[in-house]
C-alpha positions, 0 to 999 in steps of 0.5 A: 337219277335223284337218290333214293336214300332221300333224308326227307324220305328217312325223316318221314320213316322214322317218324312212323309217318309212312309204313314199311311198304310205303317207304318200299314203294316210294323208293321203288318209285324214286328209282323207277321214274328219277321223281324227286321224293316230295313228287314221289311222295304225291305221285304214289298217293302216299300224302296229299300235296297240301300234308307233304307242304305243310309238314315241310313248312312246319321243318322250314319254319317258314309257310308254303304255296300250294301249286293251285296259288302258283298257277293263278298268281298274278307276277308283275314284270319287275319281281320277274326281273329280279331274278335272272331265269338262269338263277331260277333254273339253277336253283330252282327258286321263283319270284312270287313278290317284290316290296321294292320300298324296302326292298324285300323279296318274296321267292319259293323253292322247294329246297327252303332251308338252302341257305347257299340258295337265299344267299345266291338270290339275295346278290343276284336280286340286290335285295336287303332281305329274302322272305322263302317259301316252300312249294312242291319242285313241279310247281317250282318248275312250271312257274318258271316255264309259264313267268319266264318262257311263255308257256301257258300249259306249263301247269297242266304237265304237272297232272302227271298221271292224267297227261299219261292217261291221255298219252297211253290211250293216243299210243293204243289208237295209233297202234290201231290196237283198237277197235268196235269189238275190242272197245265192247270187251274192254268196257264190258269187262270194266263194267262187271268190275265196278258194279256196285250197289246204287246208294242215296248219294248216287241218286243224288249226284246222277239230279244234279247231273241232270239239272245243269249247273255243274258236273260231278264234284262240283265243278261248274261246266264252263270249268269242265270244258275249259279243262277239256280245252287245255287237255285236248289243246295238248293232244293236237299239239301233233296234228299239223294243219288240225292243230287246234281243230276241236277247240275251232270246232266248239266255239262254232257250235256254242255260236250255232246253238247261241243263235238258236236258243238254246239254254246254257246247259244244252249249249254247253252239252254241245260244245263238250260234244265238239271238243270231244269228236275227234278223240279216238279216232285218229288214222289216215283220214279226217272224218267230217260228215261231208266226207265219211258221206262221200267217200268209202274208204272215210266210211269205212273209217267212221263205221269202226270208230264213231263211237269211240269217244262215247265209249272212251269217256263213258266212266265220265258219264258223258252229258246225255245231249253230249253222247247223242251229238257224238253218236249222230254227227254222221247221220244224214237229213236225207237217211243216208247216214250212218250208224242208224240211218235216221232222217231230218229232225228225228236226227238229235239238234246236236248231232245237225249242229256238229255235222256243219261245225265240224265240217266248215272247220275243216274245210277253211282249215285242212287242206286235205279236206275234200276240195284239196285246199284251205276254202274262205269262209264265203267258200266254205258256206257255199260248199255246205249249201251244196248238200242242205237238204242232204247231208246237212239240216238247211235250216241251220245251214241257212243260219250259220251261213248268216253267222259266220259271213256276216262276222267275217265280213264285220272283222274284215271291215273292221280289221285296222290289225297289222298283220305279222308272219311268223316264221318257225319250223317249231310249232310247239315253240312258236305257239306261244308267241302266236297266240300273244301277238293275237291278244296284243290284237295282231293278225297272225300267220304262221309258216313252217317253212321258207317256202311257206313264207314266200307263199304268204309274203307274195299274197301281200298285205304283210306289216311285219316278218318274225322269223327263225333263222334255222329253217327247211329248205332255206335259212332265214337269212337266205329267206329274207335276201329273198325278199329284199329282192322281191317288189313291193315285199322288200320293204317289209319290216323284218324281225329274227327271233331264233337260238343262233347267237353267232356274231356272222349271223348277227351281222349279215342280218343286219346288213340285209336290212333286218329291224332286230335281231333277238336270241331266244329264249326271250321272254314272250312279252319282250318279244311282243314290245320290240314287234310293237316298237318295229311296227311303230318306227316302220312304215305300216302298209297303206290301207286295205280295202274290203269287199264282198257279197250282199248276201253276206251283209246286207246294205243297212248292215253295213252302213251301221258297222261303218258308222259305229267304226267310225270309218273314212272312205267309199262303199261301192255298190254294184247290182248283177244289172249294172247298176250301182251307186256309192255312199261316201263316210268321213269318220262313220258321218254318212256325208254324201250318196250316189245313185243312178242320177240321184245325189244326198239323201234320196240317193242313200234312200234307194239303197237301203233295201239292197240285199243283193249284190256286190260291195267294195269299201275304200278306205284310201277315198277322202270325202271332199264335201259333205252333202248329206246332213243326217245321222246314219241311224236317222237315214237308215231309219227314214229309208226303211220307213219309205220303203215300207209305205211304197209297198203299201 
């Protein structure tokens, strides 16, 4: 534990910089928590981050960097790499910038006047000289987290208060502790605390609230819901399958309410609405409107809790299209619903929209969802018209049925990404990783287990494994001997990430036909360069094709995506009749069609209208001669206008 006869903490109390009882109290503080005396200092609220650095600045006779500045700088790999992550723990020193001309670094640490520290950084880093700053420790500390070891929430742990915040009320609501009645009291009681007298200012703040632009503060609401994002990003770190659901859940609505119209501000509202919906209601059962409609035992559930996030947010003063989308997503268009049982359009907009966000969400990513699996999103859409009309509005329905098929198709077309699975019982560490292979622009799949890694290997269309080799029910080097055994997945290219440093390991990796073998930790992007280096030495899988429904693109849809992609290959299209016709590309060039008997042009002309059907793209076809001379624009345009005069 961090003493709390601090010299930093005596200093202040002899320059009559903190009373008596502010010196008791972060004393108590040091000795209750084990803070160091700068985080107990800013902890208890005695001095603000930006006084204690300044006065520790002015000691130092050096400047100081605000934990805001460390969070949003911008260090490039070789100021990173002049400082082993070791010496960075050790000391507790982070490299913010390199003059590699003349060799001076730039580092802050809270410790400024360790001369054994500068001393320490300036051999390992071969520097000529080292320029220190001075920053707060949990500042030092994130820094390190975040450059080093990938982490990007490494900065939100720092709000120590809030995170506590947040962990306090998800401990009360799993120890079911609370409920309607229980809620009421405690808010009541709160209430009667703060009333106050209404001033001008309040007046003022409760406009500007109402006018859209920014919440309280000043904070712009596109700010609001991404601090929300990373919050509740945090709290679902623990939900299994759901991890990640609310965020899911946001970005559908913000696309429905795009789609529809609507302003920033409302659209905004909304997808605060979706980030927020689950919060406090967490127990046994998942709520959607699908199945709080469907089963008792989920009703019940919703009765007790649907108004929980209001409620645990109400001191925020929650948007008002925010707290009506919380309070009706479990209404029904047929009047079914609860808590009012309120009916079609007098249901508020964001109460429909987060109804069918929240329950396709859960029906393409939980597999305790109601059909007991993980649906596609062809599935997910059919099973939401199943109950247009009843449970959910069939407008927007319809709608997002359109949104969401036609995107997934327009991904799957142009999906060209190697698929890489990821292999690793930790999800909290593996997170990282995933979401980096994402923004280098890979399909990623996650396993936590071998037998979950077997599942996905066997569907195919795998470029790349990248596994731990600690894991349930079999070793990785068990998991990948497996394999090799297994055909076509032998010759999948295979990558170990995982602490097990031991030279057996090593070897027999290697002796099962393993790419490369990386002991962690390892800083997230040398892991993203070597997949990138095994993927382009290694022999990609063939290309895969894509089918689909015209009800999910129609025919000029996809005409234009393949043509704008520049794609090579054959579009097949089958009717429920029988008929059917191809149309071939040679890099996005429309060069020939068949129809029936017809060949060329009027053959693509008779499939322009097509809505209905069935589609299948090849890309392994190569184009023998091109027939057809015009571009796709002029010929869709041209069968469009033919189709027009013939219903004249």
């Amino acid at each position: 534990m961090t003493s709390t006869r601090s010299p930093l903490i005596e200093r202040l109390r002899q320059e009559s910089k903190l009373t008596a009882d502010q010196y008791e109290g972060v004393l108590h503080h040091i000795q209750r928590t084990g803070s160091t005396p700068e985080e107990a200092l800013i902890e208890t609220a005695i001095l603000p981050e930006a006084e204690l650095l300044k006065y520790l600045a002015k000691i130092y006779n050096t400047r100081f960097v605000s934990t805001d500045r460390l969070s949003k700088a911008d260090i490039d790999p070789a100021t990173l790499g002049t400082i082993p992550r070791k010496i960075a723990e050790q000391f507790q020193v982070f490299p913010v910038l390199f003059d590699s001309t003349n060799r001076v670094l730039s580092v802050v640490t809270p410790d400024a006047g360790n001369l054994e520290l500068t001393k320490q950084v300036q051999v390992s880093s071969n520097a000529r000289e080292v320029r220190v700053f001075v920053a707060r420790p949990a500042a030092v500390k994130a820094a390190i987290s975040k450059f080093y070891g990938g982490d990007i929430h490494a900065f939100s742990h720092i709000d120590r208060q809030q995170i506590e915040q947040y962990k306090n009320m998800l401990n009360v609501f799993e120890r079911n502790l609370v409920s309607e009645e229980s809620l009421a009291s405690t808010f009541a009681i709160r209430e009667r605390k703060q009333e106050r007298v209404v001033t001008q200012d309040d007046m003022n703040r409760g406009a500007q609230r109402a006018a859209g632009p920014a919440v309280s503060g000043g904070i712009s609401l596109e700010d609001y819901s991404e601090t929300l994002t990373v919050l509740l990003s945090l709290l679902e770190n623990n939900r299994g399958e759901l991890r990640g659901h609310s965020s899911l859940v946001s970005r559908l609505s913000r696309k429905i309410a795009e789609r529809i119209g609507l302003s920033a501000h409302d659209t905004h509202s909304i997808a605060v609405a979706a980030l927020l919906h689950d919060v406090g209601k967490i127990g046994a059962y998942h709520l959607t409107a699908l199945n709080v409609s469907e089963y008792e035992g989920h009703r019940v559930a919703a009765q007790k809790s649907h108004a929980a996030p209001v409620r645990l947010f109400e001191g925020v003063r929650l948007p008002s299209l925010t707290e009506m989308a919380l309070r009706t997503m479990y209404e029904r268009i047929d009047g079914k619903g609860m808590p009012d049982g309120m009916s079609g359009k007098d249901i508020p907009l964001g109460g429909r929209i987060l109804a069918i966000a929240d329950t396709y969400a859960d029906l393409t990513q939980n597999s305790r969802n109601p059909f007991r699996k993980n649906l596609t999103p062809l599935e997910a859409c059919e099973a939401l018209s199943r109950y247009r009309g009843k449970i959910f509005d069939s407008n927007i329905v319809d709608l997002f049925r359109h949104l969401m098929l036609g995107e997934d198709v327009r991904a799957r077309l142009l999906a060209d990404r190697p698929t890489v699975v990821v292999v690793d019982e930790d999800a909290e560490e593996s997170t990282v990783l995933e979401l980096r292979l994402l923004e280098t622009g890979y399909e990623v799949r996650a396993a936590r287990s071998a037998e979950q890694a077997i599942q996905m290997i066997a569907k195919g269309d795998v470029d790349l494994v990248v596994s731990e080799t600690e894991l349930r029910g079999a070793s990785g080097l068990d998991l990948l001997a497996h394999i090799r055994q297994q055909q076509p997945a032998a010759r999948i290219p295979w990558m170990f990430l995982t602490r097990d440093a031991a030279r057996d390991s090593v070897q027999k990796a290697f002796e099962l036909g393993a790419s490369d073998y990386v002991v962690k930790p390892t800083p997230t992007d040398v892991v993203v360069a070597k997949v990138r280096r095994v993927l382009e030495t290694g022999q990609r899988n063939t290309a895969r094709g894509v089918s689909g429904s015209l009800g999910e693109m129609g025919f000029p849809e996809l005409v234009q995506v393949l043509s704008q992609s520049r794609k090579t290959g054959a579009l097949k299209v089958r009717l429920s009749n029988g008929e059917g016709g191809e149309v071939h590309f040679d890099e996005g060039a429309v060069v020939n069609a068949m129809w029936g008997r017809a060949r060329g042009e009027d053959a693509f002309y008779s499939m322009c209208t097509l809505s209905d059907g069935d589609f299948a793209f090849d890309p392994t076809f190569k184009p023998q001669a091109r027939v057809i001379q015009a571009s796709a624009e002029s010929l869709l345009l041209e069968g469009l206008r033919r189709h027009d005069e013939s219903n004249q």
